[in-house]
N, C-alpha and C positions, 0 to 999 in steps of 0.2 A: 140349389133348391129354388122352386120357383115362389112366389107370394103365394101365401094359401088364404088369403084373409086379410081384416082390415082392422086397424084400430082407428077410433078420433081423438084427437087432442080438445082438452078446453083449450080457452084463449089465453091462459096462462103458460100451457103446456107448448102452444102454439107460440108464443116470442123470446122463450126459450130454446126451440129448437134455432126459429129465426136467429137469433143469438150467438148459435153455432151450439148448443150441449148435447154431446151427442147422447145421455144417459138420464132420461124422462120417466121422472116419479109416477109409481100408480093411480096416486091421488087426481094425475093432470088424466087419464085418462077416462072420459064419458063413457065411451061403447065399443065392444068388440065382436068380433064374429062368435057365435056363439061356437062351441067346442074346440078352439085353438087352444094348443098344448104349447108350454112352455119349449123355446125353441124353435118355433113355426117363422118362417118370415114371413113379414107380412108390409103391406101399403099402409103408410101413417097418410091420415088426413087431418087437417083443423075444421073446426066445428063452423066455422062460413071460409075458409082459404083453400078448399078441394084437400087434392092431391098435395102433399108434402113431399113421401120420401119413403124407401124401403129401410126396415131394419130389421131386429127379431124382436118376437114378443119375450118376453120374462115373465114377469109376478115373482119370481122367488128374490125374496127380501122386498126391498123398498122400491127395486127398479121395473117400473114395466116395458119399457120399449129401451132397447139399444137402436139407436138408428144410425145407421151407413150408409146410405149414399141417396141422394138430389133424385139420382134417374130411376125410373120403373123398370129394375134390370133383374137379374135372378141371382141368386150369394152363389158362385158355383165356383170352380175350379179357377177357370179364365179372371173371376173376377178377386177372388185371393190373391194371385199369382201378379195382377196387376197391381193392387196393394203392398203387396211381399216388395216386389222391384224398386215403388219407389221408395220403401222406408231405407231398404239395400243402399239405391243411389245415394240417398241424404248421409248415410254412415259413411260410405266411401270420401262424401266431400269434406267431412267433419275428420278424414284422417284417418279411419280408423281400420283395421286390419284383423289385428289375429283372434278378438272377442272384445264382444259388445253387445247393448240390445237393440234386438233389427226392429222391435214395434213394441211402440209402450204406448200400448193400450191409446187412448182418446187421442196426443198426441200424434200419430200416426194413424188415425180414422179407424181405427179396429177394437171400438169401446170394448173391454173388458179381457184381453187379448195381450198378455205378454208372451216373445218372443225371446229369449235372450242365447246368443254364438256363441261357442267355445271352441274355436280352431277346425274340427273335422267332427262336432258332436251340435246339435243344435236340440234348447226344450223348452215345452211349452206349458205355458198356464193360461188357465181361463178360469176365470169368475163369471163366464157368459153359458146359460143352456146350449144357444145354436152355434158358437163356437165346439162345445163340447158333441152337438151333433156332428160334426165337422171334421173326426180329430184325424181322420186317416185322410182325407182328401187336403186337411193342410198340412200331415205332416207331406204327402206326397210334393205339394206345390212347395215347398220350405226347402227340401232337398233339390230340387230343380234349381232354385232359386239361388241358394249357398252352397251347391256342391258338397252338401255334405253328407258322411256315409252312416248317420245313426241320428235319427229323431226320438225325444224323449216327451215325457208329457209328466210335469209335475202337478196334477191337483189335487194336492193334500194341505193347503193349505188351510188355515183355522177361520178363517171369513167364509170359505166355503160350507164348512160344519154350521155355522153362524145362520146362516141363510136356507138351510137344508139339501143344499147339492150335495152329491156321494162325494165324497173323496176318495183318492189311489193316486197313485204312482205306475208307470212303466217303460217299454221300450213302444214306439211308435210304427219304428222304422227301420231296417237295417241292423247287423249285427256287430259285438265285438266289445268292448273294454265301453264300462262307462264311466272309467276316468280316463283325462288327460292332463298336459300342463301346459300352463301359458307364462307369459313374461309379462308382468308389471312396472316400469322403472328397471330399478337394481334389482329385481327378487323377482324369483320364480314360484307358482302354486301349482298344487295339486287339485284340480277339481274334482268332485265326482258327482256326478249330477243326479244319481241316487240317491246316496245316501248322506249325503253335502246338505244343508239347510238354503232353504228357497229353491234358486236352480242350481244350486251347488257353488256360489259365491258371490257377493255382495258388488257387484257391477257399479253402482251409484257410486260408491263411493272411491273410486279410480283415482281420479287429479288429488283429491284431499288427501289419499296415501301416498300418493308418490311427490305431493308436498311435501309431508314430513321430512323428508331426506335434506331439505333444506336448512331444518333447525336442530337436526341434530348433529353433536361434535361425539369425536371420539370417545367413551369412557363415559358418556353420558349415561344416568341409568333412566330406565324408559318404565312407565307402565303399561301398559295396553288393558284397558278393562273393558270386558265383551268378545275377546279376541276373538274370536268365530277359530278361522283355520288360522290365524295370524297374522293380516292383510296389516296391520298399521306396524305393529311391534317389529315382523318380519323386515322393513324396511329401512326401521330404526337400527337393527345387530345388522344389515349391508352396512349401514354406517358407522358401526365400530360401538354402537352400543352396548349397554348391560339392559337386556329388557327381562321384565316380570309378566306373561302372558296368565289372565284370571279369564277362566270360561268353563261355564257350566256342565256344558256339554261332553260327556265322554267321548264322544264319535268326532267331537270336535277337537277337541283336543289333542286327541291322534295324533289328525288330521294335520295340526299344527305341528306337532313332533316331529312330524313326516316334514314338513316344508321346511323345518331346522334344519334336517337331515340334509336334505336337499339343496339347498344355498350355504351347507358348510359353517352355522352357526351355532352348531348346536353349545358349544362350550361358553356362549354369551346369551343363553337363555336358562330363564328359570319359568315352570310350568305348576300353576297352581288349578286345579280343576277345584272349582268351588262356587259360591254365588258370593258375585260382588258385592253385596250389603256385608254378608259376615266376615270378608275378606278384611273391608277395611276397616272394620270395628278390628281386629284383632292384628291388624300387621303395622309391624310401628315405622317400617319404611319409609322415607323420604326420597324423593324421585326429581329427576331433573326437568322431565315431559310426564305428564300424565295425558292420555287418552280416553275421553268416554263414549261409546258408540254402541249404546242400547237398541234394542227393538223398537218398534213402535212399540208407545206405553199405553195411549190412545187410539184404540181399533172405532170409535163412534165418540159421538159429541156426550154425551150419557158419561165417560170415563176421561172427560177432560180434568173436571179438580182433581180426582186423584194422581193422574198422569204428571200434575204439575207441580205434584207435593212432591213426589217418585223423583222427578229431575231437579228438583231443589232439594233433593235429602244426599242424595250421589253428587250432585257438582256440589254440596258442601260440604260431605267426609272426602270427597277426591282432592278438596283444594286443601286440605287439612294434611296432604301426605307430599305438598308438593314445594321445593324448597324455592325459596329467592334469588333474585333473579328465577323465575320459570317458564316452561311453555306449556296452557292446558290445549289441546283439540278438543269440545265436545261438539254432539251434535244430536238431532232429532229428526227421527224419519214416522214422526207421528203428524199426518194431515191437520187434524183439528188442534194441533198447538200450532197459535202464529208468530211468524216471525216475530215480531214485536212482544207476543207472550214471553215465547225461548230467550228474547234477549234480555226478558227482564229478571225471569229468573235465573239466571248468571251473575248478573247486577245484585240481585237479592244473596245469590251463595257468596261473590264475594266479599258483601260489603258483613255478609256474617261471620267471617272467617277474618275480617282483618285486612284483606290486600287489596290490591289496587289496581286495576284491569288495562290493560292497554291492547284496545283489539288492534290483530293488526291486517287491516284494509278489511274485505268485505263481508259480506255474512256468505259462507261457499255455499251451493249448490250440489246438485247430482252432478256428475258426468255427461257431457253431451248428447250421449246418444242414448237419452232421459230426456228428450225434449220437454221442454214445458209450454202447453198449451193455454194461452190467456183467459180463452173461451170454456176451457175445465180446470177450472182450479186443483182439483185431484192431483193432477201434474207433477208441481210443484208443492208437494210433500218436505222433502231435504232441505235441514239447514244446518249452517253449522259455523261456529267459528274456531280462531287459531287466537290464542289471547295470550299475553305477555303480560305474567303476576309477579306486582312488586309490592314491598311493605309499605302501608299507607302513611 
């Protein structure tokens, strides 16, 4: 698509872009061409610095300009395809092979724009209009790109609804099975990129699961709370554990069954479909490792105090089931809770429960090919730690 049009930045909007952000509140913009439709690319200018930069226009929600690139060029085929290549190259040197995600969004200059592999299936999400103007010409460049025989397109996410884009779900590209399976560690999953939650599995959090496998011993019992398809717990029964998978989700659940199935553990799991708050009011278990790895609690800064009562009420009935000597993993993939917030309320559930924390080493991260961008704080969402609970 060619620029159809032109927005101005204020001077605020203007040393932010300077800045590097590539996702420019409406508020910073003065003037635009009249009749541009959400979607349109268009020439950003500042209000005395010219010419800036091509992006797309928005208005839906709070974002009005995504901006993409420095040069006066056109968003078209050739220029996704150039984008697609180098997020490619960076995952290749970061190691990575059978699934991962090839563009997360700012990080990889494609504001609004998640991409994530799954061995011969590849799907997409967009929180962007002109990406969603887009969706056949980047599934086409994606399959170019990854060789791969089925493009999916997940936007049904709830930020979506949030901001007034349609949501759906479908196939992009190519035909056949929209599940597959990949190898994590010791365990194997089933994804399906339909009917799987997000793109059909929880990618960030890769090295933190297949950390686990480090603290757990044989005969351990595990809990896994949130399990989705069973990304943490599943890795704890490779290791000879007793795990308790709690998740809400019927489809998820399954889903997890199935991955039992699958890696031959089913005789060292127990499957409780339920919601975690009533789980642990009511189960009198004690656990060797317990696991917390909730949703984002916080989708906007608006539902941060609650978000932060929600993680202080769960990491203090979870430590309540967890015996001495213990290992908890929790973690938070809510943007507007900060590091420093998440680590205090840990500090706050332990010291309510009695025990005594000893993290061990750093606050983890997403997965690499999650990069985080300094210049978009967005990024850099995930945190999490691995803490060793003793009696104070």
């Amino acid at each position: 698509m060619e620029p159809s049009g032109r927005v101005v930045l204020s001077r605020e909007g203007v040393k932010l872009v300077r800045k590097g952000s590539l996702s420019i509140y409406n508020k910073w913009i003065l003037d635009a061409t009249p009749g541009l439709k959400p979607g349109d690319v268009i020439r950003v200018y500042g209000i005395e610095e010219g010419f800036l930069g091509v992006g797309f226009y928005e208005t839906y929600g709070a974002i009005g300009v995504r901006f993409l690139t420095r040069v006066d060029e056109p968003v078209d085929e050739h220029f996704l395809k150039r984008r697609l290549r180098a997020a490619a190259e960076r995952r290749r040197r970061m190691g990575l092979r059978e699934f991962y995600r090839l563009v997360h969004a700012e990080a990889d200059q494609m504001p609004g724009l998640v991409v994530d592999y799954y061995k011969d299936i590849a799907v997409v999400q967009s929180s962007c209009s002109g990406f969603d103007r887009l969706l056949t010409t980047l599934a086409e460049a994606i399959a170019d790109v990854l060789g791969v025989s089925q493009v999916y397109v997940r936007n049904d996410a709830r930020s979506r609804r949030e901001v007034g884009l349609p949501t759906y779900r479908g196939r992009l590209l190519g035909e056949g099975d929209s599940r597959t399976a990949i190898r994590e560690g010791a365990a194997t999953f089933i994804v399906d990129v339909l009917k799987g939650q997000k793109t059909g599995f929880y990618i960030d959090q890769r090295p933190n699961r297949v950390e686990l496998e480090q603290y757990v011993r044989e005969g351990d019992k595990v809990l896994d709370l949130y399990s989705y398809s069973g990304g943490f717990g599943m890795h704890a029964a490779m290791m000879g554990a007793e795990v308790t998978f709690v998740e809400e989700s019927p489809i998820a659940m399954e889903l997890c069954k199935e991955n039992a199935k699958l890696n031959d553990v089913e005789d060292r799991c127990r499957f409780m479909q339920a919601k975690v708050k009533e789980f642990l009011v009511r189960d009198e278990g004690k656990y060797d490792v317990v696991v917390i790895d909730p949703p984002a609690l916080a989708q906007s800064q608006e539902q941060l105090g609650d978000a932060v009562k929600t993680y202080f009420a769960v990491n203090t009935s979870a430590l309540s089931h967890l015996k001495t000597p213990g290992v908890l993993f929790t973690s938070s993939c809510s943007f507007f809770v900060s590091q420093p917030q998440f680590r205090k309320v840990i500090l706050d559930a332990f010291k309510r429960v009695g025990l005594k924390p000893y993290f061990m080493g750093r606050a983890r991260g997403p997965s690499p090919c999650h990069p985080i961008d300094p210049k978009n704080p967005a990024t850099a969402y995930l945190k999490a730690y691995y803490i060793l609970a003793e009696e104070a």
